[in-house]
N, C-alpha and C positions, 0 to 999 in steps of 0.2 A: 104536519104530515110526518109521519114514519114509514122507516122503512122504503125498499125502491120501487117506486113507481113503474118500470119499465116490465115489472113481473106481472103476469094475468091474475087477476084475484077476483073479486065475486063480482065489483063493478065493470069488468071488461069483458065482451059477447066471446064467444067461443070460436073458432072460425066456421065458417055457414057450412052447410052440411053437401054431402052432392047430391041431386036433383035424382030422382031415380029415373027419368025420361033419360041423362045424359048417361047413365048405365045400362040402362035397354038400346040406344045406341050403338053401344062396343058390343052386344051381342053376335049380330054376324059375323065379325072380326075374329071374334074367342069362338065362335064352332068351327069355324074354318080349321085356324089354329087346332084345337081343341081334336078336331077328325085326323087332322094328318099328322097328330101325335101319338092318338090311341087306334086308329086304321078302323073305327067305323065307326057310325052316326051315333048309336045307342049308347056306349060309353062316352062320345065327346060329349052328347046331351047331360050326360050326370056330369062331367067335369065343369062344361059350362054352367050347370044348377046352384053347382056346390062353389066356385066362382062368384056368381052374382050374390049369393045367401052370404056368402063371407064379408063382400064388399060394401052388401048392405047392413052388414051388423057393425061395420068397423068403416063405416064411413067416414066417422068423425076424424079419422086419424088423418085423413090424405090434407094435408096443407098446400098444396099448391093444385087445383084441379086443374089447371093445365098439362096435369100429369098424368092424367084418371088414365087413360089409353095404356103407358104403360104400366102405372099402378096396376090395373085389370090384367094384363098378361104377367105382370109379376107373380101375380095371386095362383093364374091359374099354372104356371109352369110350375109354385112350388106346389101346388095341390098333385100335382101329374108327378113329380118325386117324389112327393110321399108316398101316393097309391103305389109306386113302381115299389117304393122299399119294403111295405106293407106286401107287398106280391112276391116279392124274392123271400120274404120269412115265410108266406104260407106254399111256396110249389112253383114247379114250372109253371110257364106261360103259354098261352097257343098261338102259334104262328100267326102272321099277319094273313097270309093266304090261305089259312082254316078259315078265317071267318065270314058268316053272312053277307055283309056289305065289304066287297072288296072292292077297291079304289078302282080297278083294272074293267070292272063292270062299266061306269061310266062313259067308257071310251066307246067311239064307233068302233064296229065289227074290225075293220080292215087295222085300227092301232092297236088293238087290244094287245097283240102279242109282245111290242115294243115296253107298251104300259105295264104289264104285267111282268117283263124283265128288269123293268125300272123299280116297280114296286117290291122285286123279289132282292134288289139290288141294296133300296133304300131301308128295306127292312135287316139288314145284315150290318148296317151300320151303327156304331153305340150309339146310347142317349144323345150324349156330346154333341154329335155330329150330326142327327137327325136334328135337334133341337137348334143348332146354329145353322143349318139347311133353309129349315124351315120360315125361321125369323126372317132371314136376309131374303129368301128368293122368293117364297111365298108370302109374307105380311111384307115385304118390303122395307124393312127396319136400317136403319143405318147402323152402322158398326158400335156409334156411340148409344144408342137406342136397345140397341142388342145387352151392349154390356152393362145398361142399368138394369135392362129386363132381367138379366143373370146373375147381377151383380160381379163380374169381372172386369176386371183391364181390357182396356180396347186391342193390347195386343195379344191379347189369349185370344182376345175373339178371331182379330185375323189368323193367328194359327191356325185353328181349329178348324175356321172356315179352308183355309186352304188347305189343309191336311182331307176333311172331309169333301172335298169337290175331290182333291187325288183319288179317294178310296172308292168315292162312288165313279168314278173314272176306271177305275183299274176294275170293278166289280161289274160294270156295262161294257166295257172290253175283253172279256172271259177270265177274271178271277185272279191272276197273280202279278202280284207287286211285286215292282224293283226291288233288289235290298241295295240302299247308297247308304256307300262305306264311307266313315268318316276318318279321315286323317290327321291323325295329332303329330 
């Protein structure tokens, strides 16, 4: 024998591929996700498309599918930065409350108004912040789950998360933030 044994060569299998039932699976997960990213159904549906087409072309790559979950919001969060940068070079954006499918509709008659201050709230918040929002209170994500999905330090994530609970705090309490002075 030559050469090391421990490297893959033509007689060692590949790692098995993911099932595509086990990525039709995370599909309600990623539209969820996906809606309360891009603030209505019809763009989260292409995000989710282009999501799944990616994960199915590049399945081979995931080696541990007990990670497919957040491999798949990996995918789509950075497909959702792209398209955002890809948007910032061709023009303004339309408001989240311009559009068709506003989140605020959902609500019974008698919340609407709350929901709609929330939605007008949460839409004024950066990427950052809507994005670490989201993961933790809506998918439910732990801090460590967060920061693979984004790839960061677990403690940027808790900043951020605290810093964007304050903002949407100050933003659902009529709009002005402290300024705390720091002292050297």
């Amino acid at each position: 024998m030559t050469g090391d044994d421990s490297l893959p060569g033509p007689d060692m299998p590949p790692p098995p591929d993911i099932d595509d039932r086990a990525i039709a699976a995370h599909i309600p997960r990623l539209r969820r996700y996906a809606t309360a990213l891009v603030g209505n159904r019809s763009d989260a549906d292409d995000l989710v498309q282009d999501c799944v087409e990616k994960a199915l072309a590049n399945r081979h790559a995931l080696r541990d599918p007990s990670k497919l979950g957040g491999w798949l919001m990996t995918i789509l969060h950075n497909l959702h930065i792209s398209g955002q940068r890809g948007r910032r070079r061709r023009g303004a954006e339309v408001p989240v409350e311009d559009l068709a499918d506003d989140l605020a509709l959902s609500a019974p008659p008698a919340d609407r108004g709350a929901v709609r201050d929330f939605v007008r709230a949460f839409a004024q918040l950066t990427d950052e912040h809507r994005t670490i929002l989201l993961l933790t209170g809506m998918e439910g994500l732990s801090y460590r789950e967060v920061a693979e999905v984004l790839e960061l330090p677990i403690g940027t994530v808790m900043s951020r998360l605290a810093r964007a609970r304050e903002k949407l705090r100050v933003l659902l309490d009529g709009g002005t933030q402290q300024v705390v002075r720091r002292i050297k």
